[in-house]
Residue frames relative to the residue before (quaternion, step in Angstrom):
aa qw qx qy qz dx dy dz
X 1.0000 0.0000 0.0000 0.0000 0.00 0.00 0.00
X 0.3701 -0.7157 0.5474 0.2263 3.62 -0.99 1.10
X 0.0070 -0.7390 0.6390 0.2132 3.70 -0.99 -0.17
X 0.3519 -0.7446 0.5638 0.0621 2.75 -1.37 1.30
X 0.7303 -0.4807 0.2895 0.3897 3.14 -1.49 -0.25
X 0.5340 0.4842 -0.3511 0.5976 3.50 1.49 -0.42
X 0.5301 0.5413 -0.4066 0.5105 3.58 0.29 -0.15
X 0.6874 0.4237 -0.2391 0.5393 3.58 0.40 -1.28
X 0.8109 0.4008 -0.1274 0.4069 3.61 0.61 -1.07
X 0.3321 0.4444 -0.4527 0.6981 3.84 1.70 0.23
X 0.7973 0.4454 -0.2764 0.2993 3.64 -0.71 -1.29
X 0.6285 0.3156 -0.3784 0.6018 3.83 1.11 -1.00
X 0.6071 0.3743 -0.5566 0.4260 4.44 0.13 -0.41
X 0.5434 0.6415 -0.4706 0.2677 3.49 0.43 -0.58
X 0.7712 0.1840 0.0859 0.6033 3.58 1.19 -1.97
X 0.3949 -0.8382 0.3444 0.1509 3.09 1.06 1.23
X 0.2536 0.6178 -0.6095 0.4272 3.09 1.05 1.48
X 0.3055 -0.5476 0.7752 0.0769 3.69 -1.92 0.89
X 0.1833 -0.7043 0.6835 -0.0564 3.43 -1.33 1.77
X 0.2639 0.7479 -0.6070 0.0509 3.75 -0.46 0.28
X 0.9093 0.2203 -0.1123 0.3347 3.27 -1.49 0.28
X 0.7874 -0.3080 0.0534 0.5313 3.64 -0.02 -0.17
X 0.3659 0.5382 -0.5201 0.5531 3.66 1.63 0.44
X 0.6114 0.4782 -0.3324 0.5358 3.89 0.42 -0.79
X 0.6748 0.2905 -0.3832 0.5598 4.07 -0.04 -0.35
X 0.6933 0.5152 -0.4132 0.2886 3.89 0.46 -1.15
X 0.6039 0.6236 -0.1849 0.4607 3.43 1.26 -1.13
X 0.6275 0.3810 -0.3368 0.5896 3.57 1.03 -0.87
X 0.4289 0.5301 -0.5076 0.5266 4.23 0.52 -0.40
X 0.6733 0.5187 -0.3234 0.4161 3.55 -0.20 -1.91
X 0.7986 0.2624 -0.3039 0.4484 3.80 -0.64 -1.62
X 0.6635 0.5335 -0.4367 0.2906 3.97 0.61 -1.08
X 0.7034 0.3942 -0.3185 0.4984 4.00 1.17 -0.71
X 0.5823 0.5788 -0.3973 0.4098 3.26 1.15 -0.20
X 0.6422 0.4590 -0.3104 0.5296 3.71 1.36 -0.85
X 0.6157 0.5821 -0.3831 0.3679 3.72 1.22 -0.77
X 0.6249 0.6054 -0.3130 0.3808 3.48 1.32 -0.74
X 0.6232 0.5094 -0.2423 0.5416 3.30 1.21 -1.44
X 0.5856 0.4629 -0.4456 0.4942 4.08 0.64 -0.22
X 0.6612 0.4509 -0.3772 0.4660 3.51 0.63 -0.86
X 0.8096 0.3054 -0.3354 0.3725 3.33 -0.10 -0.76
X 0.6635 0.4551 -0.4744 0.3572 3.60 0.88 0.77
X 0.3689 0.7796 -0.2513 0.4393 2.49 1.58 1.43
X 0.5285 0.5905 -0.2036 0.5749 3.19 2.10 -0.28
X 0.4074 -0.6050 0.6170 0.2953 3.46 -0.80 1.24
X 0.0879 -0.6689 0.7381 0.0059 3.67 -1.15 0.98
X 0.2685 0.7455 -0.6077 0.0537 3.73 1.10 -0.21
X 0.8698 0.3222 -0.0084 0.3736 3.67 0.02 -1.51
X 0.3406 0.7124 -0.3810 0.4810 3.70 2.04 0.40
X 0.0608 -0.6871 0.7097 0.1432 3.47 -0.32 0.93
X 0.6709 -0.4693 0.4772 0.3194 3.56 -1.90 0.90
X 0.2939 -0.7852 0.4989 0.2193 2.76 -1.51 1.01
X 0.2293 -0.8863 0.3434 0.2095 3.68 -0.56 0.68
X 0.6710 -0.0692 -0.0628 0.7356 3.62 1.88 -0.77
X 0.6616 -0.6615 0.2938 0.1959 2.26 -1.41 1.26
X 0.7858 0.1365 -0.2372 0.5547 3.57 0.96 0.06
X 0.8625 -0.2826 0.4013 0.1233 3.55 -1.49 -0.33
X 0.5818 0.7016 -0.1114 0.3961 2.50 1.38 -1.66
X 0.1662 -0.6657 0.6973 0.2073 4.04 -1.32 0.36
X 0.2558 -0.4239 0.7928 0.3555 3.79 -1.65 0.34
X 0.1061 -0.7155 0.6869 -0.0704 2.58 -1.91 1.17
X 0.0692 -0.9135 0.3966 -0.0587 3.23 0.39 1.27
X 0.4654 -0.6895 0.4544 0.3186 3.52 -0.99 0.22
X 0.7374 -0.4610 0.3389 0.3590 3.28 -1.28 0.36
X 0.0382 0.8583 -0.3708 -0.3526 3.85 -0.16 0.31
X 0.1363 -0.7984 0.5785 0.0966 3.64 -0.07 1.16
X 0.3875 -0.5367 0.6705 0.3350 3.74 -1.32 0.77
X 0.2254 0.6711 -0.7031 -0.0673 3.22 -2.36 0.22
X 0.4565 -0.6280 0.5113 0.3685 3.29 -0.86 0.11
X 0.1228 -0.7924 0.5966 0.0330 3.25 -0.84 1.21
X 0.8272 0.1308 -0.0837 0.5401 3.44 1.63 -0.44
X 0.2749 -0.6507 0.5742 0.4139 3.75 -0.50 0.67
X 0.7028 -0.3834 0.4802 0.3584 3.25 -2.21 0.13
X 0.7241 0.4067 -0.3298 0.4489 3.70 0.60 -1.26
X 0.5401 0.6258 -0.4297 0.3633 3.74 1.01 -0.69
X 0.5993 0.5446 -0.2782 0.5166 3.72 1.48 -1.51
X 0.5418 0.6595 -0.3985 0.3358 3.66 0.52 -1.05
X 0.6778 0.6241 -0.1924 0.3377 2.68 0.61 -1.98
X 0.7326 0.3091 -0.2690 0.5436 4.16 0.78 -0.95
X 0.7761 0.2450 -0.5128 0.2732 3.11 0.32 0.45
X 0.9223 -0.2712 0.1798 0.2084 3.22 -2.14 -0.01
X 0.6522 -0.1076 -0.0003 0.7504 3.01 1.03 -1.43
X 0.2748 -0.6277 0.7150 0.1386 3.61 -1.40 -0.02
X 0.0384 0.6029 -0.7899 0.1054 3.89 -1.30 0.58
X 0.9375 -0.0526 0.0343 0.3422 2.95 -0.68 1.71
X 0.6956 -0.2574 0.3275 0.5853 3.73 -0.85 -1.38
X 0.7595 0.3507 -0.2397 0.4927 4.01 0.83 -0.04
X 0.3678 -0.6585 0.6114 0.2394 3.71 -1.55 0.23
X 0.4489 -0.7929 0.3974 0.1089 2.91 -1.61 1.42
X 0.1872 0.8796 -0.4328 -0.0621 3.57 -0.24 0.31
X 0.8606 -0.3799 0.1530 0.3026 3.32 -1.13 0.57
X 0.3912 -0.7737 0.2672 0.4207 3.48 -0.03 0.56
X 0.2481 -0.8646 0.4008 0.1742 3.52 -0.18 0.34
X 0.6936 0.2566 -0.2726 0.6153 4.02 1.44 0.04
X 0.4820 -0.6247 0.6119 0.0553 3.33 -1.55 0.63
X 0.7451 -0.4799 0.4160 0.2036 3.05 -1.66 0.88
């Protein structure tokens, strides 16, 4: 596949990128080996390649998730500064 300059010029409005002058030839080089690659590799007999789906073997092995209490509320209270009640007080933090 050839790229042209409209090609070059769809693709830079696309990624609002500006090609001029030898950035505009370098870029056509760039997509033309980039399309030469993608031709080549539809060259490989995949006939008998099953798809690949992850990338390893591997299982996640996760743990059970069981709730528990690991802290009481009053125990939490307890680290902080101030406390009001069932909540902690802090500093106001928006304006008028």
């Amino acid at each position: 596949m050839k790229i042209t300059d409209e090609t070059v010029d769809h693709i830079a409005h696309l990624s609002r990128l500006e090609f001029e002058g030898e950035k505009r030839v370098a870029i056509k080089a760039d997509l033309e080996r980039i399309i030469s690659f993608m031709d080549k590799l539809q060259e490989v007999d995949t006939e008998n390649v099953e798809p690949l789906i992850f990338m390893t073997n591997e299982i996640n092995r996760l743990r059970d998730d069981v709730p528990a209490d690991t802290i009481t509320q009053v125990e939490a209270l307890k680290n902080g500064p101030k406390t009001d009640s069932d909540y902690f007080r802090i500093p106001k933090v928006l304006s008028k």
